[in-house]
N, C-alpha and C positions, 0 to 999 in steps of 0.2 A: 736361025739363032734365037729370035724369038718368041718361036713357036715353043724352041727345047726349051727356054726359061723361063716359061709358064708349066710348061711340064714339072719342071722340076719342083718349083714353087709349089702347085697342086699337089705334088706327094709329099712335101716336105708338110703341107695343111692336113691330109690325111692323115698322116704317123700324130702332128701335133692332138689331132682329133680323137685320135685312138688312145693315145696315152693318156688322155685329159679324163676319155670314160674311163678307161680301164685303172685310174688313181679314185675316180669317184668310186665305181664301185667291185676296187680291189677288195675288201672288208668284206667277211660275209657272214651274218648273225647264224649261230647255232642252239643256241636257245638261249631261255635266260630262267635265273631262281630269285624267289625271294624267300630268304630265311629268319621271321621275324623271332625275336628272345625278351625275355624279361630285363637283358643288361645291350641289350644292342641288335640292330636290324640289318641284314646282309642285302645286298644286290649283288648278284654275279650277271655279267655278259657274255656267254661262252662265244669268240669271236673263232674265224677259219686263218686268221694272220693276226699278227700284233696290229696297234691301234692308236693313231693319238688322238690325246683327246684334252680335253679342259674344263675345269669345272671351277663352281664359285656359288658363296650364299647371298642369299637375298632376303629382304624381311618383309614386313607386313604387308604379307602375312610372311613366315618362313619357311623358306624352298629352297630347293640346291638344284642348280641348272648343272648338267653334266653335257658336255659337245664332243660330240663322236666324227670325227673329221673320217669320210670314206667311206661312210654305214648309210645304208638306205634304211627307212623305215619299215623294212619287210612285216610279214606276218611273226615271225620269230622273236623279233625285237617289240612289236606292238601289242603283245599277249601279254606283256609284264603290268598291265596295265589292269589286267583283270585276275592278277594275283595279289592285291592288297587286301587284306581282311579287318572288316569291322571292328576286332580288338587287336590290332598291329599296334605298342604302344607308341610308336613312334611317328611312322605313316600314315597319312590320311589321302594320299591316292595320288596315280602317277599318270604323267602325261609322256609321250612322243610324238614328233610330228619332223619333218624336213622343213629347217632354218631356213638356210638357201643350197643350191645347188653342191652335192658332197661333201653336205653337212647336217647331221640329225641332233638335233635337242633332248634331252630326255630333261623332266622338270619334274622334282620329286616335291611334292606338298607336303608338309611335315604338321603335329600336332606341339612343337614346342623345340625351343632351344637347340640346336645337337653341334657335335662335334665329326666332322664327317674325314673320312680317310679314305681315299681313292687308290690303289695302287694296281699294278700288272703283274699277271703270274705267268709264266709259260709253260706250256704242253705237259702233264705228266698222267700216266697212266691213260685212263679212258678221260681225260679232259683235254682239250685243245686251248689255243693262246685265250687267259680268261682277262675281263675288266672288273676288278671288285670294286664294291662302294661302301664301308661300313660305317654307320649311323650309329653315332652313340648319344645319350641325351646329356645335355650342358652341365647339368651338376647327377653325375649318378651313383645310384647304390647299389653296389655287385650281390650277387645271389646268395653269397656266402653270407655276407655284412646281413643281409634281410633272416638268411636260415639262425643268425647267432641270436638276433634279437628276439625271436622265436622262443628261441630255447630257452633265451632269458625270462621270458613271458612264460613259459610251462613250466618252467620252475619255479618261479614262483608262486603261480596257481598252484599247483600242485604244495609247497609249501603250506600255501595259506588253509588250502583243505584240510591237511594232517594239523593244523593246529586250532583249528577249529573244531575239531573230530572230538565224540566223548574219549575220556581216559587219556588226555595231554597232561594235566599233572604228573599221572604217575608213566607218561613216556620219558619227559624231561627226565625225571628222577633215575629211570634207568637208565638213559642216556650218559649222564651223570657221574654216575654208579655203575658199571658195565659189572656183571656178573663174570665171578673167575672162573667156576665150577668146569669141571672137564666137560661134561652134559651140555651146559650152556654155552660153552665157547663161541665164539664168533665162527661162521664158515666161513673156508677159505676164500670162496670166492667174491667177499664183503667186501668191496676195496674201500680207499681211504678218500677218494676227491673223483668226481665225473669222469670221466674218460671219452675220449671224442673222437671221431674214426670216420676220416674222409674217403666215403664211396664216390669211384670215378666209373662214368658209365659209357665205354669206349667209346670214340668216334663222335661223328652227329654232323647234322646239318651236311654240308659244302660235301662232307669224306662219310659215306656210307659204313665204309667198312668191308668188311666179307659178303658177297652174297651168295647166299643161299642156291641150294642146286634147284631149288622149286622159286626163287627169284622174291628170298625174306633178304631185309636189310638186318645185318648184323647191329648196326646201329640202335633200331628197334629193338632187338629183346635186350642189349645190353642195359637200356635205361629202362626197361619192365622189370627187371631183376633186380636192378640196383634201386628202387622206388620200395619194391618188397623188400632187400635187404633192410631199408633204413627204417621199415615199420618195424621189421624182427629186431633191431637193433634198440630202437626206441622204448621195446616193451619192456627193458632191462632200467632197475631208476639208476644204475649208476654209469650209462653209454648212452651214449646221443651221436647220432647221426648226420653228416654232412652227406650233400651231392655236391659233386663236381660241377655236373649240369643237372638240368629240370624239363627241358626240352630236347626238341630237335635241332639244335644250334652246335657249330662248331668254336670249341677250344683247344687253341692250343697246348702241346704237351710239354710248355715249362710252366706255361699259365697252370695249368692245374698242379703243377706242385708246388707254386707259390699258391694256390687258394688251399691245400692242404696246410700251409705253412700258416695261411692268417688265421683260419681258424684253431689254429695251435695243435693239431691232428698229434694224438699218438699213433695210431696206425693210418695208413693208407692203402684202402685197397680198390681195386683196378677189373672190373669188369669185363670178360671179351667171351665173344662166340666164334671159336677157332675156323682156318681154312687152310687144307693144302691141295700140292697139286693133283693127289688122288681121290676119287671119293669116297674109299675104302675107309678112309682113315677115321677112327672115331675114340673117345672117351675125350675124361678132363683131366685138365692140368695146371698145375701150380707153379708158379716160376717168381723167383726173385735177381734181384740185381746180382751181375758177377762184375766184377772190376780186373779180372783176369783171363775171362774169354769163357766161350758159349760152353755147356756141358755137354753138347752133343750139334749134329749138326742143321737139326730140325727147328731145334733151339735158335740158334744164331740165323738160319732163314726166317723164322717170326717176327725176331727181333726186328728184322731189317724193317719185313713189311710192316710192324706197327710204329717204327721208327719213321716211315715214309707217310703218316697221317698229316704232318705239317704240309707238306709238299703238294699232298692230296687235298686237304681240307685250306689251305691256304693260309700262309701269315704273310703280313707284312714289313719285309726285314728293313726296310728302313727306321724302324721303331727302335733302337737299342735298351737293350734293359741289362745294365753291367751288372745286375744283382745275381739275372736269373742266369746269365754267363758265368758269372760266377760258383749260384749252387750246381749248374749243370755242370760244372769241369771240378768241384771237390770231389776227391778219392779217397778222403782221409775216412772210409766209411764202413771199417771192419766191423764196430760193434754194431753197428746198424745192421749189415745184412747180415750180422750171426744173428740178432732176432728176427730178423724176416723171415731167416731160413726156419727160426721155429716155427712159428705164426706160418709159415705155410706147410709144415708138418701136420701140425693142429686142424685145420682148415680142409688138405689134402684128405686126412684120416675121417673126418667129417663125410666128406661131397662123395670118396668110397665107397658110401653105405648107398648112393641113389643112382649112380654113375661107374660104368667102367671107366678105370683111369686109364689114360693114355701110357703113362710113366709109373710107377710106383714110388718115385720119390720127385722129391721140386726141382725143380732146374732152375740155370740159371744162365743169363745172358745179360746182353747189355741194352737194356729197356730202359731209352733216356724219360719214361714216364715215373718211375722206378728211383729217382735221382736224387732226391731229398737224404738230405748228410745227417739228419736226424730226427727222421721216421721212419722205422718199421716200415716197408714197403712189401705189396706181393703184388701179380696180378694172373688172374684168376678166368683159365681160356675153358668155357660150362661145358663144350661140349663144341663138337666140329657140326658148324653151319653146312659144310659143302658135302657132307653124309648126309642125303636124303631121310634116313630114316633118324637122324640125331636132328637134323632139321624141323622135322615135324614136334621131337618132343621138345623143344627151345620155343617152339611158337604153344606148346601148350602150355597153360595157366598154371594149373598145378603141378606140371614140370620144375615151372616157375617159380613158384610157393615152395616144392620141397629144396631146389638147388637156395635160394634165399634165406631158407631158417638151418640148411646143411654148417654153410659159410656163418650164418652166426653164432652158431653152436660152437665151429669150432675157434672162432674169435675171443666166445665167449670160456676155452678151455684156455685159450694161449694165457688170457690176465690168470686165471685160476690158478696158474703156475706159475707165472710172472708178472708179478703185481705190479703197476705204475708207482713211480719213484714222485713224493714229493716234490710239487714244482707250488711257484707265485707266480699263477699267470690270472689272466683276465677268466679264462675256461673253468677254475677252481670255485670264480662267485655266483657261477650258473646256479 
């Protein structure tokens, strides 16, 4: 009797034994990213199971301890350490190491202030269970706020030139005095007050996007294209240019049509380098919002998957924003996408000339990027990434250059015919 109840006791230490490793190190690092930005700094932990964990800031100096309950400090999780860069505006370098026994530290050294947001994403697509940590700095200025003040600044230079240029008396005077003559008329395409036009440059950071059959990130030419766009845009004195993004950083897609919205956008248009499941498939395409259902069924599979960028690139839905719930669920948005639908006529007729189209006319589906209840929306898919040989011309430059001055040409035909109405906003004292 005994003997059996040491027996018994021994296996019952065994199992206790086993279970105690097998909770240490259930958790198994699959890699890790750091996605630094001008508006905020990403850590992703791509984990094999979910994860607890705990975190907390510390000051002088300032640091955010992050405790990973169940993670060993493997090689996977210990290389994020050698992904901080010398202009990270945020970070100034990361530590890991094992706390005590089935428990790892990560210690993020910061250069100032932040606001930091931890949350857990589960499994989608080619991601497994993730740990994000996003770093924002304590008082910040988003990208847009910095691109406006900008433009306030080269308008005025720009002003201050023409007024100091020979022959300002007799500009005033004409000004003045506008000439009635049939000869002299003003052209049509003269408009009356700036015009500002939010380029969104698909994807980034966290959500690549499509890749390419030869292994380009969609993400990449998207923001090549939209950086050209906004110089061809720029070259016009009465249109100025927003990005969406500026880097390789992920945004959300209600975030970007509330940054459309701050910069008061009359249009907004929306960059992508298409993918389906053939690699046949090639040209470009224009598509706007339908609030009635997809116009074909290629259409309504896009949608989905560029619908599923959140999912992919990661938000953190504990954050409620009742605003952007709210632009996102307005349908009251007939006269909007009947200009959208122009504006991607215009645009379509354009990229024609460099491009075989996919479609001959815009489509439309339900692209919650697309959502804004009073902007002109399009979004604009240059050419199918997962066609090898449309692959190759999205990675070339001057591909680049001519899809970029296509798209503002035909931007630039939409106001030609539809002139911007009369507004009092801030975008008018540019």
């Amino acid at each position: 009797m005994h003997r059996k109840a040491w027996g018994r006791l021994g296996w019952l230490m065994a199992l206790a034994l086993l279970w105690a490793a097998s909770v240490h190190a259930a958790v198994g690092v699959k890699a890790t990213r750091l996605w630094p930005s001008p508006e905020y700094s990403r850590i992703t932990v791509e984990l094999t199971d979910a994860v607890n964990f705990n975190h907390f800031l510390l000051k002088n100096p300032n640091r955010i301890v992050l405790d990973l309950e169940g993670v060993e400090p493997e090689a996977a999780l210990t290389e994020i350490t050698t992904k901080v860069a010398a202009d990270d505006p945020l970070i100034a370098a990361v530590r890991v190491a094992r706390n005590r026994p089935g428990l790892t530290r990560m210690v993020i050294d910061l250069k100032a202030e932040v606001r930091p947001q931890v949350f857990t994403l589960k499994p989608f697509g080619e991601y497994g269970h993730r740990l994000v940590l996003d770093i924002y700095p304590a008082a910040a200025q988003d990208v847009i706020e910095k691109q406006v003040e900008a433009a306030i600044g080269q308008a005025g230079s720009e002003a201050a030139a023409k007024a100091a240029g020979p022959g300002q008396k007799e500009a005033n005077a004409a000004a003045a005095s506008p000439p009635t003559t049939a000869k002299s008329k003003p052209a049509k395409q003269e408009y009356m007050r700036l015009i500002n036009i939010a380029i969104d440059a698909g994807h980034g950071g966290e959500d690549p996007g499509a890749i390419g059959a030869n292994g380009s990130y969609e993400k990449d030419i998207t923001l090549a294209i939209a950086r050209r766009l906004k110089a061809h845009i720029d070259r016009h004195e009465n249109l100025r240019g927003y990005l969406v993004r500026d880097g390789d950083y992920f945004v959300p897609l209600g975030e970007r049509v509330n940054r459309a919205r701050r910069v008061q956008a009359d249009l907004f248009v929306s960059i992508h380098a298409d993918a389906f499941i053939k690699p046949h498939a090639r040209g470009s395409s224009v598509f706007a919002l339908s609030d009635k259902g997809a116009t074909s069924a290629a259409a309504r599979w896009l949608a989905k998957r560029e619908n599923d960028a959140d999912l992919i690139g990661g938000v953190n839905l504990d954050v409620k924003d009742v605003y952007l719930k709210q632009t996102l669920l307005d349908l009251s948005q007939t006269a909007t996408i009947s200009d959208s639908l122009k504006l991607g006529r215009a645009v379509l007729e354009e990229i024609g000339g460099i491009n075989t189209l996919h479609k001959p006319h815009v489509e439309q589906a339900g692209f919650a990027v697309l959502k804004a209840p009073d902007i002109p929306s399009i979004l604009i898919e240059t050419a199918f990434i997962s066609n090898p040989e449309e692959e190759k011309r999205l990675l070339d430059e001057a591909y680049q250059e001519r899809m970029a001055a296509a798209i503002a040409a035909g931007i630039k035909r939409y106001f030609d015919n539809n002139p911007p109405l009369a507004r009092t906003r801030v975008a008018q004292n540019f």
